[in-house]
C-alpha positions, 0 to 999 in steps of 0.5 A: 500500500502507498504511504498517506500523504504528509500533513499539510504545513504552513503556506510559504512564509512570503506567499499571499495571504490565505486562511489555512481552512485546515486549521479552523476545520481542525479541534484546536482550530475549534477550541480557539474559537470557543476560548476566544468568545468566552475570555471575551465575555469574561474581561467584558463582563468584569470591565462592564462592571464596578471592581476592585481588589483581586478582581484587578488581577483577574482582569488582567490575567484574562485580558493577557491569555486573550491577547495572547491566544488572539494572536496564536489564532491569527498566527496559526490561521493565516500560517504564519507561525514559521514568522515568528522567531525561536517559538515558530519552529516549536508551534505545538510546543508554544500552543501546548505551553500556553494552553496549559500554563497560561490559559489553564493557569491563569483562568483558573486562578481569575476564576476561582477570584470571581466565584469568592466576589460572587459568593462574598456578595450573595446577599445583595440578590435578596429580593428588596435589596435596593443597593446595585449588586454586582452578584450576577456580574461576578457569577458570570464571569466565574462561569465563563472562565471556569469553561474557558479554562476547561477549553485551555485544557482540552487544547492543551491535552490535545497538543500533548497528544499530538506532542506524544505521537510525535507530531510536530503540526497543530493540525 
């Protein structure tokens, strides 16, 4: 039998720009795009919001990882990862340390920050209480994350999978 055809790599670093299809077809491809939507919904809603405290770090731990996973999106859809330097040539192992470190990590950490503001201001959802209350907004944000980070691991063991077979592409 003739042997499979090699995986598809990136397009050329100097070609024109294209959308790897493959990329956004593929579960990491997939999983990127439900991080993105819910660390936007996260920083949305605590931003929207009065905060103060720890919920400064959680912010800033959720408005990071989503930059950071933004650009890998775009990176890695347009196939542009061989651009950037030292952490091109080791793409899977970027992805996989992100996902795990970072994303994993951090949104953990800011959501296990916003589930103490929500359990701290359970009171205020009392009916009568006329005071604005923050519970819901605090609440969300905690769901949010704690599904994002459930993606970050997901994108993560995935990498590791790839990274244990031996392959070296994200798709």
């Amino acid at each position: 039998p003739a042997a499979p055809p090699p995986p598809p790599g990136p397009p050329s670093a100097r070609g024109s720009l294209s959308f790897h299809r493959a990329y956004l077809r593929s579960p990491l491809g997939l999983l990127r795009l439900g991080q993105l939507a819910l660390g936007a919904a996260f920083w949305v809603t605590v931003a929207a919001h009065k905060y103060e405290g720890a919920a400064h770090f959680a912010l800033f731990a959720a408005v990071l990882v989503w930059l950071l996973t933004l650009a890998l999106f775009g990176l890695s859809l347009l196939g542009r990862w061989a651009l950037v330097p030292w952490l091109g040539s080791r793409w899977l192992l970027t992805n996989l340390v992100h996902d795990l470190a970072l994303g994993v990590g951090l949104y953990a950490a800011a959501t296990g920050i916003m589930g103490y503001k929500a359990g701290r201001k359970s009171y205020c959802n009392l009916p009568g209480y006329s005071q604005h209350c923050l519970y819901g907004a605090y609440l969300s944000a905690s769901v949010c994350g704690g599904i994002a980070a459930c993606l970050y691991l997901f994108s993560g063991l995935y990498c590791l999978s790839r990274r244990c077979r031996d392959q070296r592409d994200i798709i």
